[in-house]
N, C-alpha and C positions, 0 to 999 in steps of 0.2 A: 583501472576501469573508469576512474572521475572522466578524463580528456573524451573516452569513448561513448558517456551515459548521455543518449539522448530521451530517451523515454519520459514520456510526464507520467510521474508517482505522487500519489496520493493515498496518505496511510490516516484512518481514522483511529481514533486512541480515545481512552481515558486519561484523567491525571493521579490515577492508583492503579496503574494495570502494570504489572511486570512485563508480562509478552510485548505491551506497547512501547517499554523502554529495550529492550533486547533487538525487537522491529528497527527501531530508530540507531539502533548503536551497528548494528548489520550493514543497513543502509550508508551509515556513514562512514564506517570503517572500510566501504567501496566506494565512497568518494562521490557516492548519489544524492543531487540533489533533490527531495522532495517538500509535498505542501504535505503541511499537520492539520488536520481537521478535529481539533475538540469536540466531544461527543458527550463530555462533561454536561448531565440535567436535560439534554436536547431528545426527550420523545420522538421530535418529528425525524430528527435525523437518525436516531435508533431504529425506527418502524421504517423508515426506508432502506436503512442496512439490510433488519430482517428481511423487508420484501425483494428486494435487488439480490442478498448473496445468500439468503436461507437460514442463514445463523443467525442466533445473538450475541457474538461475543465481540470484542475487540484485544487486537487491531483487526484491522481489515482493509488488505494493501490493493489497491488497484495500482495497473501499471496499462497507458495509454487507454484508460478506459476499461478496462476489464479489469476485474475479481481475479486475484491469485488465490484470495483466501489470506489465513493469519498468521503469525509469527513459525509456527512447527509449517507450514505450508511452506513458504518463502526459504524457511531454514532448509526443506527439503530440496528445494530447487538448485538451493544454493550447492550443495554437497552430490547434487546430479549434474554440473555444470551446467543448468541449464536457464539459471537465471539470468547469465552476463548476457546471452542473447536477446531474451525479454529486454533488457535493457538498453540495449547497443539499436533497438527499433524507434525510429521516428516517430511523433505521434499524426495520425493521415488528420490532412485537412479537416474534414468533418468531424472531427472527436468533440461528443458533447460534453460540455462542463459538467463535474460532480457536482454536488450540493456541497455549499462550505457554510 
């Protein structure tokens, strides 16, 4: 999958979250390259988690812009083949930057 992932991932994490190490071991173990967002003490960027995907937990993986949701999500994906496509997608011109 590495040669084929074009998709821009951005996965927010803790630096004590399990799911955020399992997210990232997932990720890599497909050969995907993503940005890590420390979520570590940051309020602001927690309350914008909440307000953007409804949760409070992490991780919490966007792929070209959109919420997948968190590690049991993405695992789900994965195991319904339907992640390699999420991924194998371009990100369109206009994709606004997350917050980092």
């Amino acid at each position: 999958m590495a040669a084929q992932a074009l998709a821009k991932v951005s996965i927010y994490t803790t630096s004590y979250c399990g799911y955020c190490v399992a997210a990232k071991r997932l990720l890599d173990k497909k050969g995907v390259a993503f940005e890590e967002v420390g979520a570590d003490g940051r309020a602001d960027l927690r309350n914008w988690l909440i307000d953007t995907t409804g949760r409070h937990t992490v991780p919490q993986i966007f792929i070209n812009g959109r919420s997948i949701g968190g590690y049991d999500d993405m695992a789900t994906l994965e195991k319904r083949g339907e992640l390699d496509p999420l991924l194998a997608e371009p990100p369109s011109a206009d994709l606004e930057p997350l917050p980092s």
